[in-house]
C-alpha positions in Angstrom: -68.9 79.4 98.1 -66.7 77.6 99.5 -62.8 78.4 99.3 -61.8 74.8 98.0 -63.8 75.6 94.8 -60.5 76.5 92.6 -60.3 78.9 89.3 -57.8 78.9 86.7 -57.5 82.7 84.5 -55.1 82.7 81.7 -54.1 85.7 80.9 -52.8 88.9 82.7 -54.4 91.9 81.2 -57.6 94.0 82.2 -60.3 91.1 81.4 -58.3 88.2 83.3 -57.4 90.5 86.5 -60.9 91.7 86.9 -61.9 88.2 86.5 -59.5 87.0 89.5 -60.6 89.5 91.5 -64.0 88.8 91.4 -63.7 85.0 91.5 -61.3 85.5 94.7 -64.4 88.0 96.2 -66.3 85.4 96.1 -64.3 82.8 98.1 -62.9 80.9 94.9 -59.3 80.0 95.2 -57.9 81.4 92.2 -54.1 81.0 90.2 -53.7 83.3 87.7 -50.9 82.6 84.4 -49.3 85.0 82.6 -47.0 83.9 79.4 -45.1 87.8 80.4 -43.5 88.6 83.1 -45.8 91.4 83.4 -49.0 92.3 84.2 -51.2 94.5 82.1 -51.5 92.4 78.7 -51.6 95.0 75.7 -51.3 98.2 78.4 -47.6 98.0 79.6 -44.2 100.3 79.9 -41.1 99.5 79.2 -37.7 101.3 79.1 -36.1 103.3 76.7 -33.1 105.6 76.1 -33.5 105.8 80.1 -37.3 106.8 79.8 -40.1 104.8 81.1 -42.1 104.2 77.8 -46.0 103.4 77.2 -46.5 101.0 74.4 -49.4 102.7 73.3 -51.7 105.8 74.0 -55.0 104.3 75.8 -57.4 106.7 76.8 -60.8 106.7 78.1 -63.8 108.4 78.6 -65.8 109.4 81.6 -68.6 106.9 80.5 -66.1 103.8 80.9 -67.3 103.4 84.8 -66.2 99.2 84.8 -62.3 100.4 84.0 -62.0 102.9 86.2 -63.6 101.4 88.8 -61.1 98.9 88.5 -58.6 101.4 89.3 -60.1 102.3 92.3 -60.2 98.9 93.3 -56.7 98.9 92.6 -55.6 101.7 94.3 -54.4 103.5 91.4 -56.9 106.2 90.7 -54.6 108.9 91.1 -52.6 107.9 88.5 -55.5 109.2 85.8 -57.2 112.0 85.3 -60.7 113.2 83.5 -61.1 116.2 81.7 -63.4 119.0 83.6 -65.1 119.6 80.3 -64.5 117.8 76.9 -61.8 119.4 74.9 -60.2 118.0 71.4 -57.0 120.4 70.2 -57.2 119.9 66.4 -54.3 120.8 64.8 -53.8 121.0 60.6 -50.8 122.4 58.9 -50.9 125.8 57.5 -54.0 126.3 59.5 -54.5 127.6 63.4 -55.5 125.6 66.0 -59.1 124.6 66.6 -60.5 123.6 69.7 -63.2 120.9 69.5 -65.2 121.4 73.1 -68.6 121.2 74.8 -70.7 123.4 76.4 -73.0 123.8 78.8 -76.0 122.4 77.0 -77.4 119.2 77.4 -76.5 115.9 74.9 -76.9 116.5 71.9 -76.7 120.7 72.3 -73.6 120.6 74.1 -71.7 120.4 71.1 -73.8 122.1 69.3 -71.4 126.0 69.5 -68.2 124.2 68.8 -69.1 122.2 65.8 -70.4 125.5 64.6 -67.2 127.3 65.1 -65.3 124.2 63.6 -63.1 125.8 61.1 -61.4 122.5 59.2 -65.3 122.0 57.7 -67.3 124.5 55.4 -70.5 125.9 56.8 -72.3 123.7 54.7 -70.1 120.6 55.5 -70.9 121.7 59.4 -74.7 121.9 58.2 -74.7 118.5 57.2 -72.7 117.2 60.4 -75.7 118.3 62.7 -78.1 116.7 60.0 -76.0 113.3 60.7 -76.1 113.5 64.0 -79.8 113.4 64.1 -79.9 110.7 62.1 -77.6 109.2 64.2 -79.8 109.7 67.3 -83.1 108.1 65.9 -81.3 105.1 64.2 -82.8 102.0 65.6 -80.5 99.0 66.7 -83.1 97.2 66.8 -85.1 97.1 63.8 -82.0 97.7 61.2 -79.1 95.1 60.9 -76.5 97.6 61.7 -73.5 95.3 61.7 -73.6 94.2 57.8 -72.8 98.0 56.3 -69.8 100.2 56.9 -70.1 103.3 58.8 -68.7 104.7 56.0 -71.5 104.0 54.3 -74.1 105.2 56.0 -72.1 108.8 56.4 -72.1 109.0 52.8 -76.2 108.2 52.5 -76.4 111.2 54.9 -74.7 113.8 53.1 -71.2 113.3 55.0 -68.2 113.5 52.2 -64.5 112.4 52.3 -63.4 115.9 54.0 -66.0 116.0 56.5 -65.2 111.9 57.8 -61.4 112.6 57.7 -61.9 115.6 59.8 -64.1 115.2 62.4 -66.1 111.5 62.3 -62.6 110.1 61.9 -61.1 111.6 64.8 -63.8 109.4 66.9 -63.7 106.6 64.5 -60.1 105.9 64.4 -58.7 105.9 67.7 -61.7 103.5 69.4 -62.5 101.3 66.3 -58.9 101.2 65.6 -60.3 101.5 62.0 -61.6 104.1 59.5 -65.2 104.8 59.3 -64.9 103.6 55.9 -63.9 99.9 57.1 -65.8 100.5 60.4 -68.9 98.5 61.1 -72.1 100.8 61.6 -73.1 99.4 64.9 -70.1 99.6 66.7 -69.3 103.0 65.1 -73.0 104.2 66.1 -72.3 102.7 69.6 -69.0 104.6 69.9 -70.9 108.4 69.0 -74.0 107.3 70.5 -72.9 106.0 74.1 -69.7 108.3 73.9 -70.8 111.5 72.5 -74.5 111.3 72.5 -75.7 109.7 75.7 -74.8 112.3 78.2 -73.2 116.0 78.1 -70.1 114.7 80.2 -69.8 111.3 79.0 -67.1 111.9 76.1 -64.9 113.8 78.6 -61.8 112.5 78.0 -59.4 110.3 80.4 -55.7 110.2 81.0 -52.9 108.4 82.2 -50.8 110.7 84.0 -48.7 108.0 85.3 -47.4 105.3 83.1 -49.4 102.0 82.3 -46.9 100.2 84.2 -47.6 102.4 87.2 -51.4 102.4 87.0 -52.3 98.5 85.6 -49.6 96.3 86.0 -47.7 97.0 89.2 -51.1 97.7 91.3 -52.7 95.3 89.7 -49.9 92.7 91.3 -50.3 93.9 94.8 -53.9 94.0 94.3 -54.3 90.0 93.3 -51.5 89.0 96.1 -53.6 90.8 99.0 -56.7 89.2 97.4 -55.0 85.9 98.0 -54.7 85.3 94.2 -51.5 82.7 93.4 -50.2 84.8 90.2 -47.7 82.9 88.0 -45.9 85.6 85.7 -43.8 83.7 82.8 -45.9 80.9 82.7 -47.2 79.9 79.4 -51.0 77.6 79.3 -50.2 74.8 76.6 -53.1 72.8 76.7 -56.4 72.4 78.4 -57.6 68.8 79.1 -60.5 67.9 80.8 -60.4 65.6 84.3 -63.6 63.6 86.3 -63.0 67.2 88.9 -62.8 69.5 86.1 -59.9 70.8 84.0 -56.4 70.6 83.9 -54.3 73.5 82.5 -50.6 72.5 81.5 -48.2 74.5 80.4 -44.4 75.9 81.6 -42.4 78.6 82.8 -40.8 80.5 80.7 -38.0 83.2 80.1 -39.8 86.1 78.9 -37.4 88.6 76.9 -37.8 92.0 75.3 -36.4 92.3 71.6 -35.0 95.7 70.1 -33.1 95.9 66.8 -30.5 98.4 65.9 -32.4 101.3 64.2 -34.7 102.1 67.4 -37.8 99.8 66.6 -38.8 98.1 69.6 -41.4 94.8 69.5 -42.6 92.7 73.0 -41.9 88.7 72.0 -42.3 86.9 74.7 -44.3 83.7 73.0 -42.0 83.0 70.6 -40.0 79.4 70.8 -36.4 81.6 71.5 -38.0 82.7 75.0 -39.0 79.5 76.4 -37.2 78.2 79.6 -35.8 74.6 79.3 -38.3 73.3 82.2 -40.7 70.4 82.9 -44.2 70.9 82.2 -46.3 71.9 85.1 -50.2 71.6 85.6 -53.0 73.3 87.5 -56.2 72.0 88.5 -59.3 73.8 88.7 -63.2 73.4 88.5 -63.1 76.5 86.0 -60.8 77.8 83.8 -61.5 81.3 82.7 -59.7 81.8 79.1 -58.5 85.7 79.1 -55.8 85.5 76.1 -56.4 87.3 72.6 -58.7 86.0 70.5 -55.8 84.8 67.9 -53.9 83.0 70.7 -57.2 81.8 72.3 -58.2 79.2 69.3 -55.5 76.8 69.8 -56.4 76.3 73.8 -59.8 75.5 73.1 -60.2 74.2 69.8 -58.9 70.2 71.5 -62.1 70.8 73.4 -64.3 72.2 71.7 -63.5 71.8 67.7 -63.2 74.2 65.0 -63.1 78.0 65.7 -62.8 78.8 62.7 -65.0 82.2 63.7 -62.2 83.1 65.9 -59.7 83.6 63.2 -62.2 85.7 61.0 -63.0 88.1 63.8 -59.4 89.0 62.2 -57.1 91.4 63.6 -55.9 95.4 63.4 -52.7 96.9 63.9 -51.3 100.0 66.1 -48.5 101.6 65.6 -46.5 104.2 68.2 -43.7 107.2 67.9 -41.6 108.2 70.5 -40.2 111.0 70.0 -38.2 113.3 72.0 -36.8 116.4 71.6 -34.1 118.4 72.8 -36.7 121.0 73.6 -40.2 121.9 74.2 -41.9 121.6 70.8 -45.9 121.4 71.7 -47.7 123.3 74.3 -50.9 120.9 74.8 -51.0 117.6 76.8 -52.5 116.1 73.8 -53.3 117.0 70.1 -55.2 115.2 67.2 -54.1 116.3 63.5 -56.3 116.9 60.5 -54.6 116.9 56.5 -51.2 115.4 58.1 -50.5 111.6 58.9 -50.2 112.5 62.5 -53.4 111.1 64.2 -52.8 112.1 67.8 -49.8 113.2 69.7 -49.5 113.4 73.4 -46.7 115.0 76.0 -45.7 112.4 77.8 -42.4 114.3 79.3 -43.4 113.9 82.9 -44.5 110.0 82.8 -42.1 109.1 81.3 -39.2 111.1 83.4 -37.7 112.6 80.3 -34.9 115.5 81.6 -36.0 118.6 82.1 -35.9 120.6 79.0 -36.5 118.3 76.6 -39.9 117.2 75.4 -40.9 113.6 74.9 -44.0 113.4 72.7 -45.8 109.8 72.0 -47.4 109.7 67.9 -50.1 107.6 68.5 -51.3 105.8 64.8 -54.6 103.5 64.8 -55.5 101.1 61.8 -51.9 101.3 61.3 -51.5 98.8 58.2 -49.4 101.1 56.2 -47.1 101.7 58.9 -46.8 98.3 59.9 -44.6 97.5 56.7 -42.6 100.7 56.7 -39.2 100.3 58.7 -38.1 103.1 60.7 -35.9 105.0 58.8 -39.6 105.5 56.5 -41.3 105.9 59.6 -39.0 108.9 60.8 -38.7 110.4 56.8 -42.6 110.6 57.1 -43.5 111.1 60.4 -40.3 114.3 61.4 -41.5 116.5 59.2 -45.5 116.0 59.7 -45.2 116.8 62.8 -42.9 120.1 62.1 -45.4 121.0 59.9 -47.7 120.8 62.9 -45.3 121.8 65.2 -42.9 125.0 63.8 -40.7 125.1 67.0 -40.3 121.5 66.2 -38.4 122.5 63.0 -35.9 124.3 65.0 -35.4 121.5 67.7 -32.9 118.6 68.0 -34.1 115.1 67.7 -32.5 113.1 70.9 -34.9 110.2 70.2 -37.0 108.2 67.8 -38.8 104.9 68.5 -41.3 102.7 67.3 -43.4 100.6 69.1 -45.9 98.1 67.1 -48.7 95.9 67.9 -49.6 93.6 65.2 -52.8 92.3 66.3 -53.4 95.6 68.9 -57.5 94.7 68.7 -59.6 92.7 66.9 -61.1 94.2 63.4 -64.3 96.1 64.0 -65.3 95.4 60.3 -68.9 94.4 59.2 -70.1 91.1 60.7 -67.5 91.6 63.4 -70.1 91.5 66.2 -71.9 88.4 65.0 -68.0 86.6 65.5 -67.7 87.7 69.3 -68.6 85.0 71.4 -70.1 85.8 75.2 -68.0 84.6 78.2 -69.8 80.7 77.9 -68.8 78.2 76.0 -70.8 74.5 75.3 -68.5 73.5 78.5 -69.6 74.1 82.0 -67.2 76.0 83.5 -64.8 76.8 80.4 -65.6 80.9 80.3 -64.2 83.0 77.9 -63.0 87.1 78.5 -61.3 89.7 76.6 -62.3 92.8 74.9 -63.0 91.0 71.9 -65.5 89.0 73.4 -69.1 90.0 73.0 -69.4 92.9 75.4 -71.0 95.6 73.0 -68.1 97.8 73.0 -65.6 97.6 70.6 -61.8 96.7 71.6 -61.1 99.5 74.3 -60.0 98.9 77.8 -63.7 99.4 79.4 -64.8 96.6 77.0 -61.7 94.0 78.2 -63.2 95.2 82.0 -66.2 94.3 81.0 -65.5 91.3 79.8 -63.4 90.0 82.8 -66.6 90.9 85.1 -69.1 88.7 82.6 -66.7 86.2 82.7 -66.2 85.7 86.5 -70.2 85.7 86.6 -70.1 82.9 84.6 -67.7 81.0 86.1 -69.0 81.3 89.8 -72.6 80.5 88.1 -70.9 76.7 86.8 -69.6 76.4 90.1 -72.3 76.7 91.9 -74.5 74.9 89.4 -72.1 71.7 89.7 -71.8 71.8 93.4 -75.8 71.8 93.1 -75.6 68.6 91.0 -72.8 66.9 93.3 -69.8 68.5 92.8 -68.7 66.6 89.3 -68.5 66.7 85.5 -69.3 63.8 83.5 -67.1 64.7 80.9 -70.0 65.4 78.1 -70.1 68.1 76.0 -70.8 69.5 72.2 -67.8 70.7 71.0 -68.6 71.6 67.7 -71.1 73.9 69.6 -68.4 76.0 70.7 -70.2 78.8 72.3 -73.7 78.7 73.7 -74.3 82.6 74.3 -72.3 85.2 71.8 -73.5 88.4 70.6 -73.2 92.3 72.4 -74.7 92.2 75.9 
């Protein structure tokens, strides 16, 4: 391809940097826009009460190949790590601590001992978890319409009651739907235990970030486009997308991208609103694709003057997630990581060392997913709830000082993996040539998880390379006609 061929990728997370990599691979020249002055989009750090802060808790699994094989390609694969063997701390108050882990046994039998052993469920409710399980194994994608029913649902038709899904098929559910299994849509909670749990002995085995997101996405991710020859533009917000006899034409502006924190500790990113934009001129890019990487709630109003109402867009809807940062004066929890049963802790992780808290003192992040109740309380209700769950959880934590409490929120974190969710999630084409859509909550299979925003950016860049070379095939020009009410011409899970 020739190196005059030009791309445009809006937006700065996972799904547009893998997308500008791979369009640069390929000889495009390629400017990538970011509205933050970071890289990363939903995965980034920021600093706190002198600590070096994650805005959220994203794991992965062993199975997510695409994202970290985009860390290799970034050069910042030793700032993760993989668990040798699958193990889930479960902690509940009053209770001692049970270890969910796997054995030596091939899928489904490797889990098999330790669901056996699981303490928080009666022998009959750890009966009926093995009879799910089957179920869940022979139920067919394909003949069934998965997406219209809950998960919840189909738990309770196979014997799985409200203890058994808030201990165990919640600890799954939660954290990679971002919702419960009783909001959860059936196929994307059957893909999560089938391709997670199911597929493989090793394939749940949980990843890390042992460096902070800022370390391992955004600042490799930086050097990475620059030595790919990538122009990035970081505070740079895409207005509008108008089409030209060459192509597109992406305008939009610099900006001054600020970080907002209010008095009682809460802190929120706002760099879109109207109070961060930089008095300049508008600027424009040309390019014969543009490869639209944004959430899917900011995505509508750049492509609905092309390609008419999106109204599906806005009903893919939206779920929230919610972080504490706490640190204590002392050490306080023992395990890297924790998920909690019977409290309204969902997961807790150490993130001392990341985040260079002083020695002595413990930093632990609460991580809270389908966080709608939370996203209303302020913090003082945040701290009055939160404190003493986790000293129930924690008894040396009663004894402790708190140095630090934070909350970080994410209003729209993911999109909502509800029924009829995966009918909404367009694939990376629209009805335009060359107008390509990415982002995890495009139609990649997966639900809203980094590997699925990887994904995405990879589909995407396929797409766009395919309209350039399609239109140099046909002379090198668009004639400007299109279907807009179309809007996308290939959606659905690939």
């Amino acid at each position: 391809m020739s190196s005059q061929r030009r791309v445009v990728v809006i937006g700065g997370g996972l799904a547009g940097i893998t997308a500008a990599l791979d369009c640069a691979a390929a000889g495009a020249r390629v400017s990538l826009v970011e509205v933050r002055r970071r890289l990363g989009g939903a995965a980034y750090s920021f600093e706190r009460e002198g600590l070096e802060m994650d805005n959220g808790q994203h794991v992965f699994l062993r199975c997510c190949l695409a994202y970290r094989a985009l860390l290799a390609r970034l050069g910042s694969d030793a700032q993760v790590s993989v668990q040798p063997r699958l193990e889930i701390p479960v902690l509940k108050p009053g209770s001692p601590m049970v270890r969910l882990r796997r054995g030596r046994l091939p899928a489904p039998l490797h889990l098999a001992g330790s669901l056996m052993r699981y303490r928080h469920l009666s022998l009959s409710e750890r009966l009926g978890v093995a009879r799910a399980v089957v179920a869940l194994m022979r139920l067919s994608t394909e003949r069934q319409r998965l997406d219209d029913q809950t998960f919840g649902e189909w738990l309770a038709r196979h014997g799985q009651g409200p203890e058994a899904v808030s201990a165990l098929w919640d600890l799954i559910a939660l954290p990679t739907l971002n919702l419960p299994a009783a909001q959860a849509s059936l196929e994307l909670g059957a893909f999560v235990f089938r391709t997670g749990l199911l597929s493989g002995a090793d394939a749940g085995d949980i990843g890390f970030h042992v460096g902070t997101l800022g370390r391992t996405i955004g600042e490799p991710a930086l050097r990475a486009l620059a030595e790919a020859g990538v122009e990035v533009r970081l505070g740079w917000r895409a207005e509008r997308l108008e089409r030209t006899g060459s192509g597109f034409e992406v305008r939009g502006r610099g900006r001054g991208g600020r970080q907002l924190a209010d008095a009682e500790g809460e802190l929120d990113r706002d760099d879109s609103s109207p109070a961060a934009v930089a008095e300049r001129p508008p600027d424009g890019l040309s390019a014969e694709a543009v490869i639209v990487a944004v959430p899917h709630t900011r995505a509508a109003s750049l492509l609905e003057p092309l390609l008419g109402d999106l109204s599906g867009l806005s009903a893919l809807g939206s779920s929230p997630i919610v972080n504490l940062h706490v640190v204590y004066d002392r050490p306080v929890c023992d395990e890297p990581f924790a998920a909690g049963v019977g409290t309204p802790v969902q997961y807790l992780f150490d993130r001392s060392a990341a985040a260079g808290a002083p020695a002595g003192s413990q930093y632990l992040a609460v991580s809270l997913s389908g966080a709608e109740r939370e996203m209303a309380m302020s913090v003082d209700a945040l701290r009055e709830l939160y404190l003493p769950a986790l000293e129930q959880l924690l008894p040396r934590a009663r004894d402790a000082s708190l140095e630090c409490f934070v909350a970080t929120r994410e209003h729209a974190a993911t999109f909502r993996a509800a029924p009829g969710a995966n009918a909404l999630r367009p694939g990376p084409e629209t009805a335009i040539a060359g107008l390509v859509l990415a982002g995890a909550w495009t139609g990649t299979g997966w639900p809203a998880t980094l590997e699925g925003a990887v994904l995405s950016g990879h589909a995407a860049a396929e797409a766009a390379l395919r309209s350039l070379d399609a239109e140099r095939g046909a002379g090198g020009t668009h004639d400007g006609t299109a279907a807009p009410s179309a809007f996308i011409a290939t959606g659905g899970p690939r």
